[in-house]
NUGU-836061 format. One record per residue (C-alpha): residue in one letter; residue number from 1; x, y, z. Coordinates in steps of 0.1 Angstrom, whole numbers. Example, Ala and Ser with C-alpha at 12.3 -4.5 7.8 and 13.67 -1.06 7.14 Angstrom:
2
{type A seq 1 xx 123 yy -45 zz 78}
{type S seq 2 xx 137 yy -11 zz 71}
***
This chain:
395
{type X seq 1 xx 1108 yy 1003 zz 1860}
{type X seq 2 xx 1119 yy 1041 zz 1861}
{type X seq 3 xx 1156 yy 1029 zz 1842}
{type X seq 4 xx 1134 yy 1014 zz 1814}
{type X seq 5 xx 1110 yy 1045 zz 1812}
{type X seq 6 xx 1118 yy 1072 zz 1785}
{type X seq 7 xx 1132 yy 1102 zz 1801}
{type X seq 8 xx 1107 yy 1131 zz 1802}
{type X seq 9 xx 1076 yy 1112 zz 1795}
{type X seq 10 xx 1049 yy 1101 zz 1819}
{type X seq 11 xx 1037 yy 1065 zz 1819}
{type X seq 12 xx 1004 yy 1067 zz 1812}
{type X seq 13 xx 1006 yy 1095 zz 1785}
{type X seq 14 xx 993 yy 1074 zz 1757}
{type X seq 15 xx 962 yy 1073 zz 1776}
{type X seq 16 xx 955 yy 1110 zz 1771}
{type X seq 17 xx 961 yy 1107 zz 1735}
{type X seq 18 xx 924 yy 1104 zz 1712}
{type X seq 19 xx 918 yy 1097 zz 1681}
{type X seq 20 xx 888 yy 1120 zz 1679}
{type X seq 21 xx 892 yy 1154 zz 1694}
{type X seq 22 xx 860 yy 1175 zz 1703}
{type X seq 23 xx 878 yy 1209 zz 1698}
{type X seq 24 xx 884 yy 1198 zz 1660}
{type X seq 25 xx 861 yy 1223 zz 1633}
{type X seq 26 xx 858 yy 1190 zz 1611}
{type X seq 27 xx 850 yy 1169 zz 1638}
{type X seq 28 xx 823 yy 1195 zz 1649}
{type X seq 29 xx 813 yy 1199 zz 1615}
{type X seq 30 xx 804 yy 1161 zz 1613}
{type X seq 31 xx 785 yy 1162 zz 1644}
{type X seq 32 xx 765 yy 1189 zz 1635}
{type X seq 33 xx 754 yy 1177 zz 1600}
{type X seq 34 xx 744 yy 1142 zz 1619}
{type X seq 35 xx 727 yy 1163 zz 1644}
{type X seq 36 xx 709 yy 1183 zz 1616}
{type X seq 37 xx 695 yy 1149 zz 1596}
{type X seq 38 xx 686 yy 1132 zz 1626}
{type X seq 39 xx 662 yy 1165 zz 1635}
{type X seq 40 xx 653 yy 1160 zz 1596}
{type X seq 41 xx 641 yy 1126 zz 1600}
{type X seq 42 xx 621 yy 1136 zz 1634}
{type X seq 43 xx 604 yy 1159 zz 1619}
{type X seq 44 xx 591 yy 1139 zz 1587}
{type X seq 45 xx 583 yy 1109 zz 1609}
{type X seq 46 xx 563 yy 1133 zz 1628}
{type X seq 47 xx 544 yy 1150 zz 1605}
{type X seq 48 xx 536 yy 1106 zz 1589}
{type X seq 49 xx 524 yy 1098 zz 1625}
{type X seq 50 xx 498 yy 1129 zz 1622}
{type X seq 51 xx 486 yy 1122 zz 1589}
{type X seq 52 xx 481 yy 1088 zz 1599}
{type X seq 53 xx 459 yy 1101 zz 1632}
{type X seq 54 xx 441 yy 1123 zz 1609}
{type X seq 55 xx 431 yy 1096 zz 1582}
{type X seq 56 xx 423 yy 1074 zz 1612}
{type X seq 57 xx 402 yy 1097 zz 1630}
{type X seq 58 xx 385 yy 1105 zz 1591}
{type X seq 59 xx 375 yy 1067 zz 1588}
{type X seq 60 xx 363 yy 1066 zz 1622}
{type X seq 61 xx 337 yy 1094 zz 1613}
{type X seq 62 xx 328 yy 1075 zz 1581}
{type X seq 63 xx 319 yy 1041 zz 1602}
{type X seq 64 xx 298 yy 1063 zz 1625}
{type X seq 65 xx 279 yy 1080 zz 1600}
{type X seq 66 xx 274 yy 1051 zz 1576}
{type X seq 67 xx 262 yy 1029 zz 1605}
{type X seq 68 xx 241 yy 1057 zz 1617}
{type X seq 69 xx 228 yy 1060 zz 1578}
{type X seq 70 xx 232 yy 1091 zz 1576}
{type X seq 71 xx 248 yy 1088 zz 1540}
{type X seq 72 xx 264 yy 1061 zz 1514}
{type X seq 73 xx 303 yy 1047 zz 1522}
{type X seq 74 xx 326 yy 1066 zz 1504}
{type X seq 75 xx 350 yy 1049 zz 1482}
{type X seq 76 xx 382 yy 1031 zz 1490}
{type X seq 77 xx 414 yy 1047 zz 1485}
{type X seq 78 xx 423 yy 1025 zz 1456}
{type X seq 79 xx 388 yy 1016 zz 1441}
{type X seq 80 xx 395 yy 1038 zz 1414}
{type X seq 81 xx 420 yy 1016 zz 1395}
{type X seq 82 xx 401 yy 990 zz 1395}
{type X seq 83 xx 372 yy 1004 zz 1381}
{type X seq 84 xx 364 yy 1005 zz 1344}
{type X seq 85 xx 355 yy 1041 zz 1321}
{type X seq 86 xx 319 yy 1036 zz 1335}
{type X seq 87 xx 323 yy 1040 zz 1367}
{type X seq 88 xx 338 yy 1076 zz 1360}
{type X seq 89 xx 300 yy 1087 zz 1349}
{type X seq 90 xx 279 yy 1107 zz 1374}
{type X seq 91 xx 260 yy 1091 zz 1401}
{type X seq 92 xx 227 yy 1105 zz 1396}
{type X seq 93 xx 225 yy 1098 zz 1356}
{type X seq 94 xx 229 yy 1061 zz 1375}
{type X seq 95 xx 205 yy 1062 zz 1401}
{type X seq 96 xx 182 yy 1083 zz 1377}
{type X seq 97 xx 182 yy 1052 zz 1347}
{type X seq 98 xx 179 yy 1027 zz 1377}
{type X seq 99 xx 147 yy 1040 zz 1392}
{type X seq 100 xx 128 yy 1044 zz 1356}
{type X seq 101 xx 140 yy 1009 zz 1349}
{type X seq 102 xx 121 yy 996 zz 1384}
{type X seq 103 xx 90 yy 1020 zz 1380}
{type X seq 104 xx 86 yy 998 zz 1343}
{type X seq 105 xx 98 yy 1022 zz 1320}
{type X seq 106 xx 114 yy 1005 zz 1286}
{type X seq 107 xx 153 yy 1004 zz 1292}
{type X seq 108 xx 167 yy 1018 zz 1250}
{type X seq 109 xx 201 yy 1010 zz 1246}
{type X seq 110 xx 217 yy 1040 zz 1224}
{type X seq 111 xx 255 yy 1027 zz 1217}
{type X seq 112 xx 265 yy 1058 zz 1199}
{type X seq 113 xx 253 yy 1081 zz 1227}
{type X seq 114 xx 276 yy 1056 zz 1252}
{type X seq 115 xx 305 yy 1057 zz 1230}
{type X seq 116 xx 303 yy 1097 zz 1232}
{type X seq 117 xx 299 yy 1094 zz 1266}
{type X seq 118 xx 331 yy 1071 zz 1270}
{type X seq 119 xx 351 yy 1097 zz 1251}
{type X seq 120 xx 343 yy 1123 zz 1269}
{type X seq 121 xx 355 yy 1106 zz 1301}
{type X seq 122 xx 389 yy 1104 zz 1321}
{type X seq 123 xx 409 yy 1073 zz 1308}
{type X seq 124 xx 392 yy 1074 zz 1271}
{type X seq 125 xx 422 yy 1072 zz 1256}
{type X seq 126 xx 433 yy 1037 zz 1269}
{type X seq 127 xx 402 yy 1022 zz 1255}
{type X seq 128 xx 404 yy 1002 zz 1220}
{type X seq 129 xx 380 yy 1017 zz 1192}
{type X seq 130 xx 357 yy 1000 zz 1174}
{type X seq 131 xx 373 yy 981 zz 1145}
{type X seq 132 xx 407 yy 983 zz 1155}
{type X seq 133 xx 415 yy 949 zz 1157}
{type X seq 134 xx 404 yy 943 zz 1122}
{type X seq 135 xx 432 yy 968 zz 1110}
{type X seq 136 xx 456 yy 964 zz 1140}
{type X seq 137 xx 483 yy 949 zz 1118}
{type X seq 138 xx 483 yy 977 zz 1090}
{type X seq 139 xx 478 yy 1005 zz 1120}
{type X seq 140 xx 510 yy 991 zz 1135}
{type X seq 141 xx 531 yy 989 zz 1103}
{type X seq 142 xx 519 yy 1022 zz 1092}
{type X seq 143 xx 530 yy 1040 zz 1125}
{type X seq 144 xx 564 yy 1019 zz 1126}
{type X seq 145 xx 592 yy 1045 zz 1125}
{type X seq 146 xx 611 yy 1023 zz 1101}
{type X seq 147 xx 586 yy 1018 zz 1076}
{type X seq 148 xx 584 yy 1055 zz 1077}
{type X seq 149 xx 620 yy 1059 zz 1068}
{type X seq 150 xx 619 yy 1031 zz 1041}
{type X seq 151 xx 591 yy 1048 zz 1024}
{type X seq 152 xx 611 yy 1081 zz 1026}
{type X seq 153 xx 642 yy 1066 zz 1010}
{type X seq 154 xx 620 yy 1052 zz 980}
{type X seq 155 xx 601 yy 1085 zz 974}
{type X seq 156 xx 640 yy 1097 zz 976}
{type X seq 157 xx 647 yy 1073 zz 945}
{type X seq 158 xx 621 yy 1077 zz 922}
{type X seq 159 xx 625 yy 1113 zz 927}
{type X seq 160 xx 659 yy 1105 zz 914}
{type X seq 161 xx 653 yy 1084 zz 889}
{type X seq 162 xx 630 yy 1113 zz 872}
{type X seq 163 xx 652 yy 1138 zz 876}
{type X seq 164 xx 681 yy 1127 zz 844}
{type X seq 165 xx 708 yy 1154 zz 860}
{type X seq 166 xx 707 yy 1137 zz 893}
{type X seq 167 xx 710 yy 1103 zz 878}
{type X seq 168 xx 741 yy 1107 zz 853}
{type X seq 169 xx 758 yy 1123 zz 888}
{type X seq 170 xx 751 yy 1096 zz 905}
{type X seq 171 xx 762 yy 1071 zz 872}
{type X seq 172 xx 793 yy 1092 zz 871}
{type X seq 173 xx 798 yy 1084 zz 909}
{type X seq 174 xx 792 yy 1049 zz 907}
{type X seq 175 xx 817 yy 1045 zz 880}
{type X seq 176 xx 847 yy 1065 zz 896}
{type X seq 177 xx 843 yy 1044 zz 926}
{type X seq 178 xx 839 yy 1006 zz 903}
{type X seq 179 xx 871 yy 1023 zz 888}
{type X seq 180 xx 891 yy 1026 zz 922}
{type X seq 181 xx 881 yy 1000 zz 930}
{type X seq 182 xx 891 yy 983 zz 897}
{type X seq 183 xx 926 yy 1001 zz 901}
{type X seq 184 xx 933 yy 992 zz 938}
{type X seq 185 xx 919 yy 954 zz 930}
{type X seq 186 xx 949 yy 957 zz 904}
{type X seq 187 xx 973 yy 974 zz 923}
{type X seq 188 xx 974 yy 952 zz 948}
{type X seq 189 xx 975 yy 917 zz 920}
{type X seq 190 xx 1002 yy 937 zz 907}
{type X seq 191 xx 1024 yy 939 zz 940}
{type X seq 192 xx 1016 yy 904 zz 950}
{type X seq 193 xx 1028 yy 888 zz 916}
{type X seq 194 xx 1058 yy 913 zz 922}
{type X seq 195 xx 1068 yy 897 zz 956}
{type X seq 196 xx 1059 yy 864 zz 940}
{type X seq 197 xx 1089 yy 869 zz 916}
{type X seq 198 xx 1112 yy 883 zz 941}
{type X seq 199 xx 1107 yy 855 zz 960}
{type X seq 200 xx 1115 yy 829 zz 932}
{type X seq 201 xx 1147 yy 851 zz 918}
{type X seq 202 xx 1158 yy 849 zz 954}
{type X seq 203 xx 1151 yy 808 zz 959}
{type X seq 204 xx 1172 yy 807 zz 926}
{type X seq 205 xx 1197 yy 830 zz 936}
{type X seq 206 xx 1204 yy 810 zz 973}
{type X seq 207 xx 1202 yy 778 zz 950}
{type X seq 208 xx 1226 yy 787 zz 926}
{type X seq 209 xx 1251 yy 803 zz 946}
{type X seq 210 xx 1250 yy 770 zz 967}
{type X seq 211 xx 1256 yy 751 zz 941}
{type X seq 212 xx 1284 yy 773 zz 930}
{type X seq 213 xx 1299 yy 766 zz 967}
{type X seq 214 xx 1299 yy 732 zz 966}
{type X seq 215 xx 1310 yy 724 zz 934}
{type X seq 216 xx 1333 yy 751 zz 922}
{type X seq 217 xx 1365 yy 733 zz 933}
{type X seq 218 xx 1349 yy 701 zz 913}
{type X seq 219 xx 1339 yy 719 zz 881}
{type X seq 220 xx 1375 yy 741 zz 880}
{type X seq 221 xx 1394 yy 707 zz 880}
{type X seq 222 xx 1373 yy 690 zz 857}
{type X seq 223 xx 1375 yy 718 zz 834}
{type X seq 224 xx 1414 yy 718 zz 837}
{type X seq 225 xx 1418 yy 680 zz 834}
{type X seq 226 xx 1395 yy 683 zz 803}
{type X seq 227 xx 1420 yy 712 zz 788}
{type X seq 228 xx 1448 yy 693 zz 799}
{type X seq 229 xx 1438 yy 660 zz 780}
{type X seq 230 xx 1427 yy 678 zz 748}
{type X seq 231 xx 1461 yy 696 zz 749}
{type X seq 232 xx 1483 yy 662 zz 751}
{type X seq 233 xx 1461 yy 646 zz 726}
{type X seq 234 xx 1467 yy 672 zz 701}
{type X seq 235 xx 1506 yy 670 zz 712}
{type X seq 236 xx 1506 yy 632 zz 709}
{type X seq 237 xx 1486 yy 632 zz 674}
{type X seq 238 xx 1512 yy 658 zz 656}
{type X seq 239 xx 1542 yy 641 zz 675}
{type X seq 240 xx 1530 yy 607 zz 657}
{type X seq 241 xx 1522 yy 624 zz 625}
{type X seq 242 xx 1555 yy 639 zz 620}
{type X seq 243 xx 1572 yy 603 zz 632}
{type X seq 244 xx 1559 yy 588 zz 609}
{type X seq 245 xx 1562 yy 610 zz 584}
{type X seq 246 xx 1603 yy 616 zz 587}
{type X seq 247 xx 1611 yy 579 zz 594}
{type X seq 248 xx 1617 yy 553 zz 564}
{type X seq 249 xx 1589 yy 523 zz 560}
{type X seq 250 xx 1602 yy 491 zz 574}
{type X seq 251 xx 1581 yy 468 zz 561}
{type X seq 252 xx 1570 yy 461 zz 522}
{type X seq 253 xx 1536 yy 464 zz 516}
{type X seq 254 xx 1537 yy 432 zz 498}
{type X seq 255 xx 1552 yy 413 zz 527}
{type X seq 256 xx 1534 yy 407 zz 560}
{type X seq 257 xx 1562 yy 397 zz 579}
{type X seq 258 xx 1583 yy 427 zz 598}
{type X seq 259 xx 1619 yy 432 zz 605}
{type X seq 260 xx 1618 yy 411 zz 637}
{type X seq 261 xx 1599 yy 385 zz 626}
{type X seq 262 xx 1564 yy 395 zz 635}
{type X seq 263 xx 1532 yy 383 zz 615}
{type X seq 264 xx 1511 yy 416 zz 602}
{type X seq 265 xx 1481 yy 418 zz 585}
{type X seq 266 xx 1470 yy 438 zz 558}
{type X seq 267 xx 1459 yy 467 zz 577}
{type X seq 268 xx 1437 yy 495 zz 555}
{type X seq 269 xx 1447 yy 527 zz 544}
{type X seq 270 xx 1437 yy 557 zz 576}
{type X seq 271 xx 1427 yy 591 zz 562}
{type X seq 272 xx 1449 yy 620 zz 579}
{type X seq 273 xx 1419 yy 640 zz 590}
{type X seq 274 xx 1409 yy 608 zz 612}
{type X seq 275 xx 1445 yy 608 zz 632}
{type X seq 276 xx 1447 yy 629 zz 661}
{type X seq 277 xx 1417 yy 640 zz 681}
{type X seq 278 xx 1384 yy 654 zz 671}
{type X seq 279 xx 1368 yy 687 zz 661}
{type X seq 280 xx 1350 yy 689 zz 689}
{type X seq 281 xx 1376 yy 679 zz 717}
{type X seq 282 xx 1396 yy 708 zz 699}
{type X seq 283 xx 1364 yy 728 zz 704}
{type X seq 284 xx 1360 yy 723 zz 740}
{type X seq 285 xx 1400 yy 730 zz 745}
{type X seq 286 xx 1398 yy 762 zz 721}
{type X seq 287 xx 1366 yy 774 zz 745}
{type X seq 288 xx 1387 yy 760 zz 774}
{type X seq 289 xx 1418 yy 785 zz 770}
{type X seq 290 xx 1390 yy 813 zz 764}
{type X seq 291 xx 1399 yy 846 zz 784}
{type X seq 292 xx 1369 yy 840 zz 811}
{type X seq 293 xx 1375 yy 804 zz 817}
{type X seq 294 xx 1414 yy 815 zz 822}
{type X seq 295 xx 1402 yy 844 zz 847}
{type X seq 296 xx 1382 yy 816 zz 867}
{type X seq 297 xx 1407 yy 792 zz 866}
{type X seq 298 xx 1434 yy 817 zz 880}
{type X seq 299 xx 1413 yy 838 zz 905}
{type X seq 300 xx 1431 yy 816 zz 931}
{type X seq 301 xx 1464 yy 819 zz 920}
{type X seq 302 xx 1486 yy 846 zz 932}
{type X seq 303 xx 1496 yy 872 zz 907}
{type X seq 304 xx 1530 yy 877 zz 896}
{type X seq 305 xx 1549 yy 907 zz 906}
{type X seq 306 xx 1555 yy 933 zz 878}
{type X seq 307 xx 1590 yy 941 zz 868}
{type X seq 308 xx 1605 yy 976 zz 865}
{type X seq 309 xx 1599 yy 981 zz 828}
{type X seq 310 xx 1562 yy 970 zz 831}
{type X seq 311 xx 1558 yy 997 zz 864}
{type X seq 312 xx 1575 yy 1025 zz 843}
{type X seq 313 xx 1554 yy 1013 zz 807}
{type X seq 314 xx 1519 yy 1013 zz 828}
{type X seq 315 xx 1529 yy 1048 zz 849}
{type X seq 316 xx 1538 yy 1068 zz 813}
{type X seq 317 xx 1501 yy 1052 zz 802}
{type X seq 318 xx 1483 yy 1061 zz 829}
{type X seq 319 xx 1500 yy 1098 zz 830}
{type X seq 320 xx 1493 yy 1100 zz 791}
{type X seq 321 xx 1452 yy 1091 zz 797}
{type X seq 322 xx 1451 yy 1117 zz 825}
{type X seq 323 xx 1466 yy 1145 zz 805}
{type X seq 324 xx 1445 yy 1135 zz 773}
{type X seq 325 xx 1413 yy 1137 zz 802}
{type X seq 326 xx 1424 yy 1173 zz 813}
{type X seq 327 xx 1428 yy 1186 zz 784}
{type X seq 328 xx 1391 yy 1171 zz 771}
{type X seq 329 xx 1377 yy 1188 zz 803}
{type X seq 330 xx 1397 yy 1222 zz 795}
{type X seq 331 xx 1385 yy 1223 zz 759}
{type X seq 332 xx 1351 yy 1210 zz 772}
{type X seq 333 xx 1348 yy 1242 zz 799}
{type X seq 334 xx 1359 yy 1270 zz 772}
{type X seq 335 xx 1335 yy 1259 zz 750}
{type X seq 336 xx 1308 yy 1261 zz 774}
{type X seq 337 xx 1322 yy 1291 zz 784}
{type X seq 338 xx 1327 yy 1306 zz 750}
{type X seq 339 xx 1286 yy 1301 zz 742}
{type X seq 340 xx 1278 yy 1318 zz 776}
{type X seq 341 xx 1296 yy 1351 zz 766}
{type X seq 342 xx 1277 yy 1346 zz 730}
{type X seq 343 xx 1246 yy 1344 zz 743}
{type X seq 344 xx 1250 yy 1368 zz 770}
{type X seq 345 xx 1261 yy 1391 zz 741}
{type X seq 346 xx 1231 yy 1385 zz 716}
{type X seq 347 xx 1212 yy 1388 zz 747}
{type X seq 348 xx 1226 yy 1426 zz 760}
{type X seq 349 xx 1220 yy 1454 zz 737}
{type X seq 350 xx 1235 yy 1492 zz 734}
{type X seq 351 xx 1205 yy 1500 zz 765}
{type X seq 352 xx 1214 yy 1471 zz 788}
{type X seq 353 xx 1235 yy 1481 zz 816}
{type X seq 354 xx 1254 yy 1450 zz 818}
{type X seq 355 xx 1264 yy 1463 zz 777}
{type X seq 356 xx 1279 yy 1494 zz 790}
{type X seq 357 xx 1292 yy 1481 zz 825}
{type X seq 358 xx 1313 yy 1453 zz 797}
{type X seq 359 xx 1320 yy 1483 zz 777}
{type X seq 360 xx 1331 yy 1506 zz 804}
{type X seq 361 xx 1355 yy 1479 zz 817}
{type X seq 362 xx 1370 yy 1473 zz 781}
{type X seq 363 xx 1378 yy 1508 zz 776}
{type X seq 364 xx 1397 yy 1515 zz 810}
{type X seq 365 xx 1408 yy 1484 zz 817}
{type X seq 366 xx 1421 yy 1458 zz 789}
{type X seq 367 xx 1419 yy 1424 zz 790}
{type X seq 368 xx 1460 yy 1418 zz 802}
{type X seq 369 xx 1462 yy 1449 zz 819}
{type X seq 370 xx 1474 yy 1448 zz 855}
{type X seq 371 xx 1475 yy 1473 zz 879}
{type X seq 372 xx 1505 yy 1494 zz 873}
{type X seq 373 xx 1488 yy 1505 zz 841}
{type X seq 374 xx 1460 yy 1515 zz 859}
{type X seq 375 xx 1480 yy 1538 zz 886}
{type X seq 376 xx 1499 yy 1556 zz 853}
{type X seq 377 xx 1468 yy 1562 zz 837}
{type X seq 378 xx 1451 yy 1583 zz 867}
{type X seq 379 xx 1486 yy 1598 zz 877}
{type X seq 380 xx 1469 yy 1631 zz 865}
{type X seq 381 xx 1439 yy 1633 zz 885}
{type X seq 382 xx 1461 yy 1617 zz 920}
{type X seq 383 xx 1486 yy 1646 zz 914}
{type X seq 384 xx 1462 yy 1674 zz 908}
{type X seq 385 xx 1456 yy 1689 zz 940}
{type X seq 386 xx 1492 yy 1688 zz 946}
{type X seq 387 xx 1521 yy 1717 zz 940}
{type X seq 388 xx 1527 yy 1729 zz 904}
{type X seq 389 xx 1560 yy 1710 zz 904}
{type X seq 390 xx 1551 yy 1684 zz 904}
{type X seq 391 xx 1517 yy 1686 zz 888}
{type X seq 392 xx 1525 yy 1664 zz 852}
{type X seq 393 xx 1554 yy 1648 zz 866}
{type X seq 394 xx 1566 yy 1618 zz 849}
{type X seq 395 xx 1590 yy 1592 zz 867}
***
């Protein structure tokens, strides 16, 4: 047991371990704040218990002395809310009507006189007043908050419609809001008919760029067989015509029998316009070999390399339009800067500095001048302060 023990610990130290030490201030703190409601609630349920004795002891006195007769029973704690606004009136006004009424004096009922009475008494307010259920309706809809506020907002508008400035602001109001509104309503018919038509162009767009897909190899070969056939039709019909121009008849008119022996009938005279083919197939060939239909029809083919000669003929063309640009942009920047310097001119006058600064700079230095000149002509003042010898010098 000792090997499997921890070195330098005791057994049973766990046991001296607690979870809620007495020398803690928070610990101490909680215990004292129990202690201090517990002495609360002592003291309260002490001072119940005695008021309880008290009111006992107080009851006891009352059996006594009403079974002794010396005086009337008091009232019951909770009599009073039970009671009606009579009861609140004095004893003796009671006792006083009672014994006239046994003696035989005439009992006279004075309502008015009660009434006063009853308002003049504790709880008056909670009684209902004569005639208020005939106008209980119209009393509660006149004293209705909202009713109140309804009847404000009218007196608001006819005060409004009598006054004509406050109405035409208000018109004028009304109509700049109908207006936006008008606009927006507009605005918004406006984008969705837009985004409508986008969306159609589009459809057409995908639809005709399919198409174009799938039957641009088709419509290319058509279009060539059609140029193709028109071409050796025309070829065939002027190959026939000049035939049968250049060769000799071989048969009589007169005779139908040919060289060989074959029957022929009389066959009709055929107008030359009729031989070969039609206007319109040479149409169709003529728009066929067009420029665009020949740029479609050879988009696919590769181009042909350009000789020497062609290189060398598009190179001198290409150097001749860029020289011809240059000099279009040289002439086009001194003109722009030839009507600067005119305006600044007509704009300076003898009192502008810029006019004497420009005139200044004319005078000493010239337009070509460079800066030898410039050295020569102060040579005098650079050479002043030097010897006499060489004061005037000249190299």
């Amino acid at each position: 047991q000792s090997s499997t023990m921890p070195a330098g610990k005791h057994p049973l130290a766990f046991l001296g371990k607690k979870g809620f030490h007495t020398k803690n201030l928070k610990n101490v703190e909680k215990v004292w704040i129990a202690e201090e409601k517990e002495k609360a609630e002592e003291k309260k349920l002490a001072e119940i218990r005695k008021q309880i004795e008290e009111e006992r002891q107080m009851e006891e006195l009352r059996q006594l002395r009403s079974d002794a007769g010396l005086g009337q029973r008091g009232p019951e704690k909770l009599d009073w809310m039970y009671e009606g606004p009579m009861a609140a009136q004095s004893e003796a006004v009671h006792d006083q009507e009672a014994e006239e009424y046994l003696l035989g004096k005439e009992f006279k009922q004075n309502p008015a006189q009660d009434v006063k009475q009853l308002e003049e008494t504790p709880g008056a307010l909670m009684m209902q007043r004569q005639g208020a259920h005939t106008n209980d309706a119209a009393a509660r809809l006149k004293e209705d908050p909202l009713f109140l506020m309804r009847q404000q907002e009218l007196k608001a508008q006819q005060n409004a419609l009598k006054n004509p400035l406050k109405m035409s602001r208000v018109r004028k109001e009304i109509e700049a809001q109908l207006r936006a509104k008008a606009a927006e309503k507009e605005k918004k018919a406006e984008k969705k008919r837009r985004k409508k038509e986008e969306k159609k162009m589009k459809k057409e767009h995908k639809k005709r760029s399919r198409r174009s897909r799938s039957s641009s190899p088709d419509r290319k070969a058509k279009s060539h067989r059609v140029e193709e056939r028109a071409v050796r039709d025309s070829r065939d019909s002027r190959d026939s015509r000049d035939s049968r121009a250049s060769r000799p008849p071989r048969d009589s008119p007169d005779s139908g029998q040919s060289k060989f022996g074959l029957q022929h009938g009389k066959r009709s005279a055929y107008d030359a316009a009729e031989l070969g083919p039609s206007a319109a197939q040479l149409q169709r060939a003529k728009d066929a070999k067009s420029p665009t239909n020949e740029a479609w029809r050879d988009r696919g083919k590769p181009r042909q390399r350009l000789t020497e000669e062609q290189r060398q003929e598009r190179l001198a063309m290409m150097q001749a339009d860029a020289a011809n640009h240059a000099e279009q942009q040289r002439r086009v920047s001194q003109k722009s800067r030839q009507e600067k310097e005119e305006s600044i001119q007509a704009q300076s006058g003898p009192g502008d500095p810029r006019f004497l600064r420009e005139m200044g700079r004319d005078v000493y230095v010239s337009e070509n001048g460079a800066m030898e000149d410039r050295v020569k002509r102060n040579r005098h003042y650079q050479q002043r302060d030097l010897g006499s010898e060489s004061f005037m010098r000249r190299s």
